[in-house]
N, C-alpha and C positions, 0 to 999 in steps of 0.2 A: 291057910294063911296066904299063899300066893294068891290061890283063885282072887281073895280079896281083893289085896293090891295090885292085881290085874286090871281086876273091877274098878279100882277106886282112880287107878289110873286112866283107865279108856273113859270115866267118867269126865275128869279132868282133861282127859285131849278134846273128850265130846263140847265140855264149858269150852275150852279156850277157842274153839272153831267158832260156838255158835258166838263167843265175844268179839273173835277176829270180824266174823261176816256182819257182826252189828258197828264194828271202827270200819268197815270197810264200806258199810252202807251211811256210815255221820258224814264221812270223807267224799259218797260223793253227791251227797246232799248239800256240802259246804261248796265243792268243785260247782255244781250248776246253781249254786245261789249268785257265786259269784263271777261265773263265765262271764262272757264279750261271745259275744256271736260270731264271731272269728275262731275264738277259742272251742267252742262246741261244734263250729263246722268243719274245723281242723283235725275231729277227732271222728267223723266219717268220711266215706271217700265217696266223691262223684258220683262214680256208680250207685251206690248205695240211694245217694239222695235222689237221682235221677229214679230209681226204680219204684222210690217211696211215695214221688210225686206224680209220677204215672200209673199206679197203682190208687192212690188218691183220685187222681182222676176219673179211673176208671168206674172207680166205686159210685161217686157221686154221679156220672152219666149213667151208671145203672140205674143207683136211684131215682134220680130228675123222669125217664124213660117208665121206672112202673109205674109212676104219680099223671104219664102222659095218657090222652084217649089213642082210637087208635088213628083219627084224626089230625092231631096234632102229631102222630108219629111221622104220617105219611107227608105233609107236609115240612116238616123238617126234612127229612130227605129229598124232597123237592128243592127245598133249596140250596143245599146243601151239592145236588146234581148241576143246577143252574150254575153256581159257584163254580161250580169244577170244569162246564164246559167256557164260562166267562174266562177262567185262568189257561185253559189251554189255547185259547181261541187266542188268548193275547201273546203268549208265549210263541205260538204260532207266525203270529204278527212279527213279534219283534225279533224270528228267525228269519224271516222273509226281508226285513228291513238289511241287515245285519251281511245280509247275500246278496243284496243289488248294490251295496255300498260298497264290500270287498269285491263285486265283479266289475263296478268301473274304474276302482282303482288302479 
């Protein structure tokens, strides 16, 4: 007779979990019908979002890249070096600028 009502009881805690986690999944089916976008950003942190969005990103430049020849690969990197020595060249510049101004003052 216990064993039963052991049984009939872990039955019963088994129901009310598996009812809890079905109120707990209405609630927050209700919570993101009715968020603000404030309110659903409020409930991750920075980090979080920053890692999901860099992570997205990364996926989708893998992507973009298998769909590339190996032609278009190389060329992207092409300019992509061009970029980089355009920004250092000018950075360069505006250190040079920066240092005849503070040396005639």
């Amino acid at each position: 007779m216990t064993d039963q009502n052991n049984q009939t009881n872990e039955d019963n805690t088994n129901n009310l979990s598996i009812e809890r986690k079905n109120a707990a999944i209405v609630l927050a089916n209700e919570f993101m019908g009715q968020a603000t976008l404030g309110e659903a950003l409020s409930q991750v942190s920075l980090n979080a979002l920053i890692q999901l969005a860099q992570n997205k990103a990364v996926e989708q430049g893998q992507q973009q890249v298998q769909e590339m020849t190996d032609e278009q690969v190389d060329q992207l990197l092409e300019v992509v070096a061009q970029k980089q020595q355009q920004t250092e060249a000018a950075a360069q510049q505006a250190v040079s600028e920066i240092s005849k101004q503070t040396a005639t003052s």
